[in-house]
N, C-alpha and C positions, 0 to 999 in steps of 0.2 A: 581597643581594636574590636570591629565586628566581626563573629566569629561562629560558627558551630563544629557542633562536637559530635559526631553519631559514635555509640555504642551496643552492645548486646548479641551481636552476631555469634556465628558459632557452628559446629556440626551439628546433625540434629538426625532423626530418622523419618521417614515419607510418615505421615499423619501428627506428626510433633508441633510442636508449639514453640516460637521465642518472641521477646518483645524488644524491640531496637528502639532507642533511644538518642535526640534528637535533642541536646544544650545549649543555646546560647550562653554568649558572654561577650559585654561590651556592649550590649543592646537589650528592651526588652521585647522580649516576643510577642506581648498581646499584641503590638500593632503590626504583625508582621502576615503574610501570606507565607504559609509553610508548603512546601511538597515533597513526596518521596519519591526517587528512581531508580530503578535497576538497570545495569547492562549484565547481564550473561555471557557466558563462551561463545564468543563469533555473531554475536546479536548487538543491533541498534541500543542505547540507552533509551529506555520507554518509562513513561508516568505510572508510579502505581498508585497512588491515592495523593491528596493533598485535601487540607484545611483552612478557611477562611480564618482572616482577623476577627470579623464582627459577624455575631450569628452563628459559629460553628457549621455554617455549610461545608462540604464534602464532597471528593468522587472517586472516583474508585476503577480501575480498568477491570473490563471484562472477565479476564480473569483469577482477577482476587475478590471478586464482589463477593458477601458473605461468609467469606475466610480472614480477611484481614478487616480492622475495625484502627482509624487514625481520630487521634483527640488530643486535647491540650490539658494542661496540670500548670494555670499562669503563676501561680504562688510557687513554684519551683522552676519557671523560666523554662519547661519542657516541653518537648511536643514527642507522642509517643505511636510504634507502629504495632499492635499486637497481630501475630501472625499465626495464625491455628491452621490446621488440615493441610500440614504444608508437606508436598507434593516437588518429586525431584528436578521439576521444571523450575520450581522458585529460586534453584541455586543462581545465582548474581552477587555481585558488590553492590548495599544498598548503599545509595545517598541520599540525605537531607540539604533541603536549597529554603534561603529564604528569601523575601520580597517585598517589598512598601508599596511598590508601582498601582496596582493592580486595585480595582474597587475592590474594599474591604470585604462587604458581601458577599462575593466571588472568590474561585479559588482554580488558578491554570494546572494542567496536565502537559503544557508544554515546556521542555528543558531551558528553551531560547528566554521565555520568562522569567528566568531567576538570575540574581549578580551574586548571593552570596553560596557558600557550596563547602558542605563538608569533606573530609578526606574518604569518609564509605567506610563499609565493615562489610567483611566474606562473610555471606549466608551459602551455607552446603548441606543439601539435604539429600542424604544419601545412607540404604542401609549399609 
């Protein structure tokens, strides 16, 4: 079955740091378009970064540019979200989506883009 797996979520305190983690299984991920999403308390689900198949392009919302950094590990079939200077807005349920559709080069920040979809992990950052 195709599948992922997000992990790493957690409490954490305003300027702390986690890294969520993003599994397949039943597929491999080089060929895939990966993205990551939050929804928050009483907020829309919005795009916060996502990764190309081929080339490692990237994007990044507004704002998490230069606090979160997303990359691939293919010898461990992972895709990873490391999250620094994290700030008590960032609390949401992250999810990991993945996708073949989409030129490999390329990488969407849009939800409606992706068919496969993890279950999410609570991030809480709060002193």
């Amino acid at each position: 079955q195709l599948r992922v797996v997000e992990s790493g979520g957690g409490l954490v305190q305003p300027g702390g740091s986690l890294r969520l983690s993003c599994a397949a299984s039943g597929f491999t991920l080089d060929y895939y378009t990966i993205g990551w999403f939050r929804q928050g308390p009483g907020k829309e689900r919005e795009g916060v970064s996502c990764i190309s198949s081929i080339g490692g392009y990237t994007k990044y919302a507004d704002s998490v540019r230069g606090r979160f950094t997303i990359s691939r590990d293919n010898a461990k079939n992972t895709v990873y979200l490391q999250m620094n200077t994290l700030k008590p807005e960032d609390t949401a349920v992250y999810y990991c989506a993945a996708d073949r559709r989409f030129d490999g080069r390329l990488c969407s920040d849009s939800a409606m883009d992706y068919r496969y979809w993890g279950q999410g992990t609570q991030v809480t950052v709060s002193s």
